[in-house]
C-alpha positions in Angstrom: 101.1 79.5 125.3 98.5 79.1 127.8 97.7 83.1 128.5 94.2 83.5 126.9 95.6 86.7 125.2 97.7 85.0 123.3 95.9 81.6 122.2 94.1 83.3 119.6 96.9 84.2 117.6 100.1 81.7 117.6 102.9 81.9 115.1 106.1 79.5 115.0 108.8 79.8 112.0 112.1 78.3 111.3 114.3 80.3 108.7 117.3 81.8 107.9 118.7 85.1 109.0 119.2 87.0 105.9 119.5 90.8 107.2 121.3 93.0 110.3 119.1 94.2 113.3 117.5 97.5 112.9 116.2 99.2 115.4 112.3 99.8 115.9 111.5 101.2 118.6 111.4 101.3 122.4 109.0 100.9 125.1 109.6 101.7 129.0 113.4 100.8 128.2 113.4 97.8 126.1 114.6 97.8 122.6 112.8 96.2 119.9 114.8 95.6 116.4 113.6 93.7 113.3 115.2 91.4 111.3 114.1 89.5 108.0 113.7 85.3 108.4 113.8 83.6 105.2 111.4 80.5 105.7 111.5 77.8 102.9 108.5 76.8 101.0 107.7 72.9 100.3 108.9 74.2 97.0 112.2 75.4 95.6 110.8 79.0 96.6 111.1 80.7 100.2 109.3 83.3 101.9 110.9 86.6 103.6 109.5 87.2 106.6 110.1 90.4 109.1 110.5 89.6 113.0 110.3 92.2 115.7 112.4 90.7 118.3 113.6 92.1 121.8 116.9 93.2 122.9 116.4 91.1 126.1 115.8 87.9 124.1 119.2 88.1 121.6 122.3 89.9 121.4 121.3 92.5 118.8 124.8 93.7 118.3 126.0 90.2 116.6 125.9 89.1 113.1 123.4 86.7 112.7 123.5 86.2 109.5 122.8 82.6 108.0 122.0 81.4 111.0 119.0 79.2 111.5 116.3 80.2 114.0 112.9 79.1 115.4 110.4 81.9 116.8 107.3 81.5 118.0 105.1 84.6 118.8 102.4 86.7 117.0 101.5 87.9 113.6 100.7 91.6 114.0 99.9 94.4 112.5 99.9 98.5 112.6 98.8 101.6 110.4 101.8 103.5 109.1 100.9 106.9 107.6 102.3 107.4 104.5 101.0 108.8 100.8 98.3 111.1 103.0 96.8 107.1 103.8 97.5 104.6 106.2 99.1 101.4 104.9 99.3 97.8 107.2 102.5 96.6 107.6 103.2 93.4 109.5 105.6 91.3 111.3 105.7 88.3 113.6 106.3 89.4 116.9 109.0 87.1 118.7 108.2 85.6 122.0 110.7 82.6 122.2 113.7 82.0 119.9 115.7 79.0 119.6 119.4 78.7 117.6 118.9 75.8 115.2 121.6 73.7 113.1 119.9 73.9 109.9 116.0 74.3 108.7 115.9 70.2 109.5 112.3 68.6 107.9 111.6 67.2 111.6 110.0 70.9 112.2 107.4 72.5 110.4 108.8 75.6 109.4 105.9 77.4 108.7 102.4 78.0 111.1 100.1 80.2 111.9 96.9 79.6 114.0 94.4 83.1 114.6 91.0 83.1 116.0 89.1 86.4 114.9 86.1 87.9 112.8 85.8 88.8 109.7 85.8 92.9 109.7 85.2 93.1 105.5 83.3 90.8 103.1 85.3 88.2 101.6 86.1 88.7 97.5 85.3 85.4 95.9 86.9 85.0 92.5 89.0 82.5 89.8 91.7 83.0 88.0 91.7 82.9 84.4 93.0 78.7 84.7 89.8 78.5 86.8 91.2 78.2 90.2 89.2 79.5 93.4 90.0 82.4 95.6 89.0 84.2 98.5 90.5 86.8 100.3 89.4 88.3 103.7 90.3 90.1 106.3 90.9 88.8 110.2 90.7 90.9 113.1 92.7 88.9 115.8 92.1 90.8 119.4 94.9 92.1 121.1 94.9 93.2 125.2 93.8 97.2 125.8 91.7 97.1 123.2 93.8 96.7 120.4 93.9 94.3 117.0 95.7 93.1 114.2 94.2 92.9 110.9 95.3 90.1 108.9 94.4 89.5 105.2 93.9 85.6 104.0 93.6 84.0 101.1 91.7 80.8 100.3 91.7 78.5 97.9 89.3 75.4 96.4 86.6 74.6 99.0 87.9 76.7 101.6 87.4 79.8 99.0 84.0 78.5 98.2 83.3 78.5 102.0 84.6 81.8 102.6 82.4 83.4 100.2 79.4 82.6 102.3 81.0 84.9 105.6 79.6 87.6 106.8 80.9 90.8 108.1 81.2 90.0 112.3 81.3 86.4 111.8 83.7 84.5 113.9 86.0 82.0 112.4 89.2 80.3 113.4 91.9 79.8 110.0 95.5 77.3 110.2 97.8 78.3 107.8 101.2 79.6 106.8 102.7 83.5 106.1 103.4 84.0 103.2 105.4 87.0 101.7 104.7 88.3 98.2 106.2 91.0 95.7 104.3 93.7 93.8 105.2 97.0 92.0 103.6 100.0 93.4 102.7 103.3 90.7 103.7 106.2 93.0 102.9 108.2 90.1 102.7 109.0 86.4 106.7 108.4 86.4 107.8 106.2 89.4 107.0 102.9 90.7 108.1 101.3 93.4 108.8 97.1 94.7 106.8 96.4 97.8 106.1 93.1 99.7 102.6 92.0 100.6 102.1 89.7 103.4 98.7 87.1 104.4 98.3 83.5 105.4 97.5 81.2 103.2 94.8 79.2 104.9 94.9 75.4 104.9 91.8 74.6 107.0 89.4 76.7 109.0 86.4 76.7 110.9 83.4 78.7 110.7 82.2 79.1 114.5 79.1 82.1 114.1 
C-alpha cells in the first residue's frame, strides 16, 4: 500500500463468511456487493463485520459461506438519510482478498491503522467499576475531497490522553473494528436492534 491516498487508512481482517452477496451499488460498470465477515475476538466472542467487495475481485454468484477470508482495504464511511437525519454506516472496503484454510493464529485477524484529525471533542468518562473512556471522532481524508468519519474509543491512559485533544488536532490511532449491538426507540411503541461499529484503539500518537 504504497499510494499516499491510501496509507492513511489501512485495514486487514481474517473471518468467516457468514452471509450471501447483496448488491450495493454500481459505479461506471462495476458492481459492488457486501457481505458480513465474522472476525474472532482474543476471546470466546467475535465481531460481525460488513465488507463492500467488487464483482471483479470474487465470484459474487457463489456461496461463500464458511469460508475463511483475508481482506485488506479501507474502513469507510457514508451518510444515509433516514428518520428525517443522516445516520453513519460503515464498512471495510475490500482491496485484496485472499481464500484461507481456517482463521490460523499465525495472522492477526484484526487491524486497523488511520491517520486523521479530530473533527469533535473527545467525551472523557468511567464506568461505574471505574474504568476510563474516551470516545472521538476521526476524520480520515479520502481523494476528491471526501472523508470518512470514524468513531474510537479509548481506554486507561490512552482515554486519559485523549481527553486532552483538541478539535483539528492531528493524531494517528492502531487498533481493531469492533462491532457492537444496541436497541434503538423508534418510538413510544417500537424499538429496533442496530449494530454500532469503532476501533478500539490500542496505541496512538498525538502529532499537532
Amino acid at each position: 500500500m504504497t499510494d499516499k491516498i491510501i496509507e492513511n487508512n489501512q485495514v486487514s481482517i481474517m473471518g468467516k463468511i457468514i452471509s450471501d452477496f447483496s448488491f450495493s451499488h454500481e459505479v461506471f460498470g462495476e458492481g459492488f456487493y457486501m457481505v458480513d465477515i465474522s472476525v474472532q475476538r482474543l476471546s470466546d466472542s467475535s465481531d460481525i463485520i460488513p465488507v463492500m467487495i467488487s464483482e471483479r475481485l470474487i465470484d459474487v454468484t457463489k456461496d461463500y459461506r464458511d469460508s475463511y477470508i483475508q481482506i485488506f482495504g479501507q474502513f469507510r464511511s457514508y451518510n444515509r438519510h433516514e428518520e428525517k437525519r443522516n445516520r453513519l454506516v460503515f464498512s471495510v472496503f475490500a482491496r485484496e482478498i485472499s481464500f484461507a484454510e481456517d482463521d490460523s493464529d499465525k495472522v492477526k485477524s484484526n487491524q486497523i491503522y488511520l491517520d486523521g484529525y479530530i473533527c469533535k471533542a473527545p467525551v472523557y468518562r468511567r464506568t461505574p467499576l471505574g474504568r476510563e473512556i474516551a470516545d472521538m471522532l476521526l476524520a480520515v481524508n479520502r481523494p476528491y475531497g471526501k472523508s470518512d468519519y470514524i468513531p474510537c474509543i479509548c481506554w486507561g491512559r490512552n482515554a486519559r490522553f485523549a481527553s486532552g485533544f483538541e478539535v483539528g488536532g492531528h493524531v494517528q490511532v492502531w487498533g481493531r473494528i469492533q462491532s457492537r449491538e444496541y436497541v434503538k426507540k423508534l418510538n413510544e411503541e417500537s424499538v429496533e436492534k442496530r449494530t454500532a461499529y469503532e476501533v478500539s484503539v490500542s496505541k496512538m500518537e498525538y502529532l499537532a
